[in-house]
N, C-alpha and C positions, 0 to 999 in steps of 0.2 A: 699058282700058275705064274710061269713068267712075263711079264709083258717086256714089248720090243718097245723104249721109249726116246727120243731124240735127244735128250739133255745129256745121254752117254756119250754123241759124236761132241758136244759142246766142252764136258767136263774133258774128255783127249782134247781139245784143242788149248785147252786153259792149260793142260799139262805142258803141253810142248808149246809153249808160249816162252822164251828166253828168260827168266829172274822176271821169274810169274808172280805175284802176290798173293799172302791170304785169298781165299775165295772163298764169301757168302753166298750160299743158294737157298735163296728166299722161295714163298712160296706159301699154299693155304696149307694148314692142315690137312694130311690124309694123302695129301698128291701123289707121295710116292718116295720124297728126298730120301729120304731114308736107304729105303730098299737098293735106289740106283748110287748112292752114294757107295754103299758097302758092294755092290757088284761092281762096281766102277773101279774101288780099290783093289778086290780079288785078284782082276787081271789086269790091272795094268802097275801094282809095286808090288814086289818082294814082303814089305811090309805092313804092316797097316795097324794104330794104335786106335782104339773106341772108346769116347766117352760118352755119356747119356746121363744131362743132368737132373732128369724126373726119375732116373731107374737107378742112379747111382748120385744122389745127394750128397754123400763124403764127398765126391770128386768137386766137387764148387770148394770145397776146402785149400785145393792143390792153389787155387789163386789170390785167396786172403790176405796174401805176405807180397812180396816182392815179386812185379815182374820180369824179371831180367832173365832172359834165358837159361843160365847155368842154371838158378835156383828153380823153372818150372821145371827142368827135365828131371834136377834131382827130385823132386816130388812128385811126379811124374811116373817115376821108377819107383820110388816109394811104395806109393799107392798101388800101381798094376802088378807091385812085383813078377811074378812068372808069365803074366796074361799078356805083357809088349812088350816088345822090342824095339827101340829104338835107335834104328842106324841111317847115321847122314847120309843124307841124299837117296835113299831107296826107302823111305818108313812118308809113310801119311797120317796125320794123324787127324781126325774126325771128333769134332767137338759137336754133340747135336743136340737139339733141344739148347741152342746159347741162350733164350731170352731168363733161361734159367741162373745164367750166372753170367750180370753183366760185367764183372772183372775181365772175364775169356773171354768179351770184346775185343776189352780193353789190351789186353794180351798180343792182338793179331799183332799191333804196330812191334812189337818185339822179337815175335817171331817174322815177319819180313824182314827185319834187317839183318835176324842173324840168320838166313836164309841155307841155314844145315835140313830143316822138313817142310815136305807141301806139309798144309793144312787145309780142311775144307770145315765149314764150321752154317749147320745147317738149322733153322728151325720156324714156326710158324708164325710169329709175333718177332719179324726179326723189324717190320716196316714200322713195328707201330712201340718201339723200343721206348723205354719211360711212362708208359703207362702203368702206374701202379707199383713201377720197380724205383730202385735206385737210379740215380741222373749221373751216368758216364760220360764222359770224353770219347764220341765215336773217334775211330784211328783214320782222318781220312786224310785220303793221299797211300795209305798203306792197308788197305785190301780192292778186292776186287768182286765183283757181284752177279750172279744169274738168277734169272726169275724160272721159276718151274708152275705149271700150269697142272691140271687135272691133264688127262688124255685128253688130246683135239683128233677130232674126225678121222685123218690120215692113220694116228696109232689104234685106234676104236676099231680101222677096217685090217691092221694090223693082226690086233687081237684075236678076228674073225676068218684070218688064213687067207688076204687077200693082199696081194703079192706087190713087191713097187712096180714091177713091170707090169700086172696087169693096173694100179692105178696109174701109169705112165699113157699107158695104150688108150685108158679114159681121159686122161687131160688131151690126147691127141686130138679125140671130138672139140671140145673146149678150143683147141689153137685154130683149129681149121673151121669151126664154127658149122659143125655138120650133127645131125641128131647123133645121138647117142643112140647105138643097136637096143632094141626089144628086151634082151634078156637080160642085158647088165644094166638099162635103165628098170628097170624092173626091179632087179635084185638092190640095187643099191638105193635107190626109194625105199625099201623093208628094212636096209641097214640104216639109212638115215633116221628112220620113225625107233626104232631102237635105241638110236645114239641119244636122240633125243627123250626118251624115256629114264635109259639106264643113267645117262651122264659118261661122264670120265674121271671118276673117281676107283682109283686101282683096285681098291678092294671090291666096289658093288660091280667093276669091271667082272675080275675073277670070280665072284660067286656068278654071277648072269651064265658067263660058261661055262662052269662045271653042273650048274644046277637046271638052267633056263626055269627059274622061277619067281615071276616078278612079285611075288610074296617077301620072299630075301633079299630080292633087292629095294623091296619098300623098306621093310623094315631097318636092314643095314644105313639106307637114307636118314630113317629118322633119328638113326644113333648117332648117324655125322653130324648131323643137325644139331641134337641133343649137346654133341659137346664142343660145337661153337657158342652153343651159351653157355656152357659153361665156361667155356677161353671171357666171359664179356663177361661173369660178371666175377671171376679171379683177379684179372688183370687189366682190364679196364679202372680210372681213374674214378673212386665214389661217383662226382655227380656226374658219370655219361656212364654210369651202366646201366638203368632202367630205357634212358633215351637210346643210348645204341640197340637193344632188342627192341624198344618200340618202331626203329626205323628198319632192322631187321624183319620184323615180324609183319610190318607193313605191303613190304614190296610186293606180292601178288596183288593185293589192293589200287597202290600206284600202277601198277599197269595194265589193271583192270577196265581205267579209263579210258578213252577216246581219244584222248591227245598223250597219255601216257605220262606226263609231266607231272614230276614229282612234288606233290602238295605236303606243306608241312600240319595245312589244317585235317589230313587225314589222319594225322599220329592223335591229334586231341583239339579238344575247342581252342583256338587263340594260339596256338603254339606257333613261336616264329623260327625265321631261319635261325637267330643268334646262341636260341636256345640246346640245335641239334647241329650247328657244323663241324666239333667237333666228335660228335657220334658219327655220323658220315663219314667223313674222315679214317677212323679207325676201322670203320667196314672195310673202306678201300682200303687203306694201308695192308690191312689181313689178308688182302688177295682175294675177299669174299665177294667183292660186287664191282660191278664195271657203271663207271657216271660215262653219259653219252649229252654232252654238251650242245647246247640249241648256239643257231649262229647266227648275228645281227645281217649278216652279206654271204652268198653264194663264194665267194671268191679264197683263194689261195694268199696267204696260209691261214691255214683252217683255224691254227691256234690263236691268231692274232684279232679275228671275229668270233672266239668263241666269248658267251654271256654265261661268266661266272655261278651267278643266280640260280640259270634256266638249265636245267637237266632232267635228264630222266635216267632211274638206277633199274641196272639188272644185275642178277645172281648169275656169277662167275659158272657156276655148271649146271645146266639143263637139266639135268638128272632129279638135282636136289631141289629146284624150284617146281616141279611135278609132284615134288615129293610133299609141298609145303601147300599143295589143292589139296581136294576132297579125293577119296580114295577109288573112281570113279574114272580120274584125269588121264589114268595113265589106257586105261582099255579103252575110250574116248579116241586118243592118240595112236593106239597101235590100229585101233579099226583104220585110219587114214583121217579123221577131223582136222585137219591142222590148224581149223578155224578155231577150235575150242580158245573157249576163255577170253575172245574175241580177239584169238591171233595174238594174241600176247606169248603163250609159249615159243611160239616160230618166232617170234621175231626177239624174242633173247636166246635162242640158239643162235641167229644168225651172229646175233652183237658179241656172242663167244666166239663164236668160229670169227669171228673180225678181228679181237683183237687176241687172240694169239699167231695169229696170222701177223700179228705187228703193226694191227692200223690203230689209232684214237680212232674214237668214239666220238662222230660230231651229228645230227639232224637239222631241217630249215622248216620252221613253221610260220605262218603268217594269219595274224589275226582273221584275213579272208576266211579263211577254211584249207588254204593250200600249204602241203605238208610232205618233205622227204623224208624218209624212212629213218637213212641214214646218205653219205657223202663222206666219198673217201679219194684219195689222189690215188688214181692208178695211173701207172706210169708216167707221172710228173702234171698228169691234168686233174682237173677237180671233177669228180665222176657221181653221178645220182646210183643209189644204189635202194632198188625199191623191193621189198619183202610180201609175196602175192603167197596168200594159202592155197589157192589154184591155179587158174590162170588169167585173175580178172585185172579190168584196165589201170591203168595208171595216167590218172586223170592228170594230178599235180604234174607228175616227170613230162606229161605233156605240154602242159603250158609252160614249163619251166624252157624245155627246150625249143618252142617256140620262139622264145624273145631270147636269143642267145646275145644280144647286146645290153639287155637287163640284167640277167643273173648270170652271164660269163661262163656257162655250162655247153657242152655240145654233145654230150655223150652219160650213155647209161646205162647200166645193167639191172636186168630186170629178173630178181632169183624167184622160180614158180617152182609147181609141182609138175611140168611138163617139161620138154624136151628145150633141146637148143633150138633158138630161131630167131628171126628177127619184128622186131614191131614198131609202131611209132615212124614209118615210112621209112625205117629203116635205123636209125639213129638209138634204137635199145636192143640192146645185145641181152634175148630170153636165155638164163641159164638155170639146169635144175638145183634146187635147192642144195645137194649132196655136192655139185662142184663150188659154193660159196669157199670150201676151203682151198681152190687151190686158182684163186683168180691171179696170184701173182706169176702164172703159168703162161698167163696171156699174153702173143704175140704184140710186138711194141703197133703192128698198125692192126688191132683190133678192133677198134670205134669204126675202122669203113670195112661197110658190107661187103661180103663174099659175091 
């Protein structure tokens, strides 16, 4: 099945971008690079040349020797004989799976300058480059980079034959801050518990619709799973492969807890941070886990009070950390629980739907007891954004906004399983959990009451 994905309006605009550069499209494994890369070429060059350095190991050959343009094309031609054609200015040519051959990194810088072919040059370890490989000279200055996500929410309702205009017509509630009608709150509550089940991973996307069998889609889960350890322990660096799956294999644990705050003493007795930052690291790099930073001060900019240290990690797609409970989690969640797991699942779909939406990842705790969710700048202000499995109080965001000359906040959204409304005397903007992706829809005087 096809899916409608955004990175295709992205990858046309890199096109028609003037003495465009190399373009890396990073990404996890699975996302999709692939598929939209090669639709992408379809229709929009005449040409288009493929390399695939896992399915076609000769081709890391073609870079061995000399990178200077004359010589890759002549081996280039070599190698493809009859399969491409190579003509300036209308030919693409797609190098994927690069961390396979770090030479045709190293290559991009040559081909930008001799600037006769786009290239797009894609693959899943492109963040976490040197682990375990050769140590190149990245070309920088001469490419250019996009990050691609699993499916987010918007393409999930895509998927499901639900139109821009009718999600246009649902952000209209969201702008004007009026309930959402019966039938579309309703409906789109069952798509959200879905999204959050299946994930946004293209392929467990496609089988869910041709099949609706969450048998398939478990099982497809655990094969993704499956071969993200195996990416950890290929290519990961000897001594952080057992520590990166330990920190891996952790994370429903970590967020198992109360404060959610990522303990290192949960990997093993005594274990310190020195011994796993760079297995962390590598998660992130991979695209596999989002770090959501605790902050010393309420206040703007976020990154300049975030504490290092203090995080808490979630799995990049919903899907696959359902997939990594007991096999129980997911009919738990489709019945409507959202508390399961003690709201731990809801509240890393939110922190996905967050940051592909484009926000960091920051929360405020305080040895009291008092605790934001998460804190993001909507529209230039510093905003409480609290994650309700129903529609219970918000203790903290209350005191918080109480002393607005303490913690410099005046506003807040509050994501539930109920309707648009307002609470807190007024000052939290209730919104249902399914418009968390499209809060950047919000008129600029939102925060005062209708």
């Amino acid at each position: 099945m096809i899916l409608k994905r955004k990175i295709e309006q992205k990858l046309l605009g890199w096109k028609n971008t003037p003495n465009h550069k190399p373009l890396l499209l990073k990404g996890c494994r699975q996302c999709g690079k692939t598929f939209s890369v090669l639709a992408f070429a379809r229709e929009h060059y005449e040409h288009s040349v493929y390399l695939n350095f896992i399915e076609d190991p000769d081709a890391v050959d073609i870079f061995s020797g000399s990178l200077s343009p004359e010589h890759l094309l002549m081996m280039l031609s070599a190698h493809l004989g009859s399969r491409g054609e190579l003509v300036p200015g209308k030919t693409l040519l797609i190098l994927d799976e690069l961390q396979e051959c770090p030479r045709a990194r190293a290559a991009l810088k040559f081909f930008c300058l001799d600037g006769r072919f786009d290239v797009i040059a894609t693959g899943s370890l492109l963040g976490v480059m040197g682990y375990g490989t050769t140590q190149i000279s990245i070309p920088v200055g001469y490419e250019s980079s996009l990050l691609m996500y699993p499916l987010d929410f918007e393409e999930f309702l895509w998927a499901h034959g639900v139109s821009e205009d009718l999600i246009d017509y649902a952000c209209t509630f969201l702008r004007s801050q009026i309930p959402v009608p019966a039938a579309l709150h309703k409906r789109w509550r069952e798509l959200l518990k879905l999204y959050l089940v299946v994930g946004g991973m293209p392929e467990v996307v496609s089988a869910f619709l041709e099949s609706s069998d969450l048998r398939v889609v478990l099982n497809l889960q655990h094969e993704i799973v499956a071969s993200y350890e195996a990416d950890m322990l290929k290519y990961a660096e000897k001594k952080d492969k057992g520590r990166i799956k330990e920190c891996f294999r952790s994370i429903p644990a970590q967020l198992a807890q109360e404060n959610r705050k990522f303990k290192f003493s949960l990997l093993k007795k005594g274990a310190c941070s020195e011994e796993y930052t760079s297995a962390l690291s590598w998660l992130e790099d991979l695209g596999l886990i989002l770090r959501c930073h605790s902050l010393s001060i309420t206040e703007l900019p976020f990154e300049g009070y975030a504490r290092p240290a203090v995080f808490k990690v979630y799995l990049q797609d919903s899907g696959l950390f359902v997939s990594m409970l007991d096999d129980a989690a997911q009919f738990d969640l489709l019945k409507g629980n959202l508390y399961s797991y003690k709201g731990a699942v809801l509240e890393n779909l939110i922190a996905g739907m967050l940051s592909k939406s484009g926000h960091a990842l920051y929360y405020f705790r305080k040895d009291s007891g008092l605790e934001l969710d998460f804190l993001i700048r909507c529209l230039g202000e510093p905003t409480i954004l609290e994650v309700k499995a129903t529609t219970g109080n918000a203790k903290s965001a209350k005191t918080v906004l109480q002393y607005p000359e303490k913690y410099h906040i005046k506003q807040g959204i509050k994501l539930t399983d109920g309707n648009i409304g307002r609470s807190l005397n007024g000052q939290m903007l209730t919104v249902p959990h399914y418009l968390a992706a499209f809060l950047d829809r919000l008129p600029e005087d939102w925060a005062a009451p209708r």
